[in-house]
C-alpha positions in Angstrom: 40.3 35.2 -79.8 38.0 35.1 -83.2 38.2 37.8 -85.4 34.6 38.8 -86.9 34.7 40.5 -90.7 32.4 43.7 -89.6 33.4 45.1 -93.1 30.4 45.5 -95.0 30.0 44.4 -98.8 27.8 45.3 -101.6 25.9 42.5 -103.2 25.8 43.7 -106.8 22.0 41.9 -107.1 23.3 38.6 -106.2 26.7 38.6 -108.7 29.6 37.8 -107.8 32.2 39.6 -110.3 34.4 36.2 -111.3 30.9 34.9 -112.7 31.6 36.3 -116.2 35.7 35.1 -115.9 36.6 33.2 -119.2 39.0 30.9 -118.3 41.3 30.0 -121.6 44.1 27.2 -121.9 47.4 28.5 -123.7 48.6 26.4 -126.2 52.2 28.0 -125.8 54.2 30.8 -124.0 54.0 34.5 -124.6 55.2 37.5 -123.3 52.7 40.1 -120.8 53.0 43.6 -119.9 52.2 44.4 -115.8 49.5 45.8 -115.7 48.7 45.2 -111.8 50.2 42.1 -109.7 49.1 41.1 -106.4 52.0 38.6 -104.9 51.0 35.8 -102.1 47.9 36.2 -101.9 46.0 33.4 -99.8 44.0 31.1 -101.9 42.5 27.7 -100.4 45.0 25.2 -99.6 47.7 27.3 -100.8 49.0 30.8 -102.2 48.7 32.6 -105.4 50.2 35.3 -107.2 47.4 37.0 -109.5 48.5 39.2 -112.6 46.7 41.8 -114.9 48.9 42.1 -118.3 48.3 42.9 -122.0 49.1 40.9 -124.6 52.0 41.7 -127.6 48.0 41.7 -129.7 46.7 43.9 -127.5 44.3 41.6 -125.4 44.4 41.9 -121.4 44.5 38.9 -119.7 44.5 37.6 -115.9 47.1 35.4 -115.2 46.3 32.9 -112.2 50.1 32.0 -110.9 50.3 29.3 -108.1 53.9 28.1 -108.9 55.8 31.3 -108.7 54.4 33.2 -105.2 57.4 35.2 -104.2 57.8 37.4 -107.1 57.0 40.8 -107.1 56.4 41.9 -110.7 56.4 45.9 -111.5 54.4 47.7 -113.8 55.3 48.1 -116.9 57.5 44.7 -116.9 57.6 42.2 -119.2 57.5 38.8 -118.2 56.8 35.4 -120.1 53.5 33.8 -119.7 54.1 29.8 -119.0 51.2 27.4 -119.1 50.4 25.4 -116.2 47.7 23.1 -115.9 44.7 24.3 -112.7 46.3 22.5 -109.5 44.6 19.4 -108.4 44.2 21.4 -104.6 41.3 23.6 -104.1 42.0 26.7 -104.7 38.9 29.2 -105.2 38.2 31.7 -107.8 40.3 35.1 -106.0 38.9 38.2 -106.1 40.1 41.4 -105.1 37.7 44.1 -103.3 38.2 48.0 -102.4 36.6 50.2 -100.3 34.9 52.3 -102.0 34.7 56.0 -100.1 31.5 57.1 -101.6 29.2 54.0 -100.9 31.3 52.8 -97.9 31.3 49.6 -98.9 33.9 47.4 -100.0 33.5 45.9 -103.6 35.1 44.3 -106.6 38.1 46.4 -108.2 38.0 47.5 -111.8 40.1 44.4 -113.0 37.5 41.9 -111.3 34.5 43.6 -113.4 36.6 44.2 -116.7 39.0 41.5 -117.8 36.9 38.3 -118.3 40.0 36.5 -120.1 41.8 34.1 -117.2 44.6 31.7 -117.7 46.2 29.3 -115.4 50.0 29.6 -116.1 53.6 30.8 -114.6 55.5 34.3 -114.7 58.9 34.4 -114.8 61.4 37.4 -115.4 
């Protein structure tokens, strides 16, 4: 059996919201606050573990994690920030969407329109 996506999404005139993503390279390790973390999450040929955090100076960042999956990081945690190079795999730009009750369409959460600042790199506890 084939399952069809019937969901239906909103276009936002033709923008998709990791368009205005910044990514940044670390030059060393720091420490994040949770913010939000999805764990597992499918991503090309592999998994990814995608983190919303603010910085000890105050700047929220997405963290991109493909090396450590099968964490479950809480809010409010601290965790440090390791730089990782992007993996030589494809793995596309995630995204997450909601359904959103009032237009009844699904489309991209808060953290997707609001943190531009994106990092490849490794949590750990």
């Amino acid at each position: 059996m084939i399952a069809v996506d019937t969901r239906v999404y909103r276009d936002h005139g033709g923008l998709v919201a990791y368009n205005h993503w910044e990514y940044i390279t670390l030059s060393d390790t720091f420490t994040l606050e949770i913010i939000n973390h999805s764990a597992h999450m499918p991503s090309g040929a592999g998994y990814m573990s995608i983190a919303i955090g603010k910085t000890q100076t105050g700047d929220t960042v997405r963290v991109l994690d493909c090396w450590n999956t099968n964490s479950k990081f809480k809010i409010g945690q601290i965790v440090r920030v390791v730089s990782k190079e992007k993996p030589n795999y494809n793995v596309p730009p995630p995204h997450t969407l909601v359904y959103n009750t009032i237009s009844m369409y699904y489309e991209p959460s808060y953290f997707d329109l609001n943190v531009a600042k994106t990092t490849w790199a490794m949590l750990q506890n």
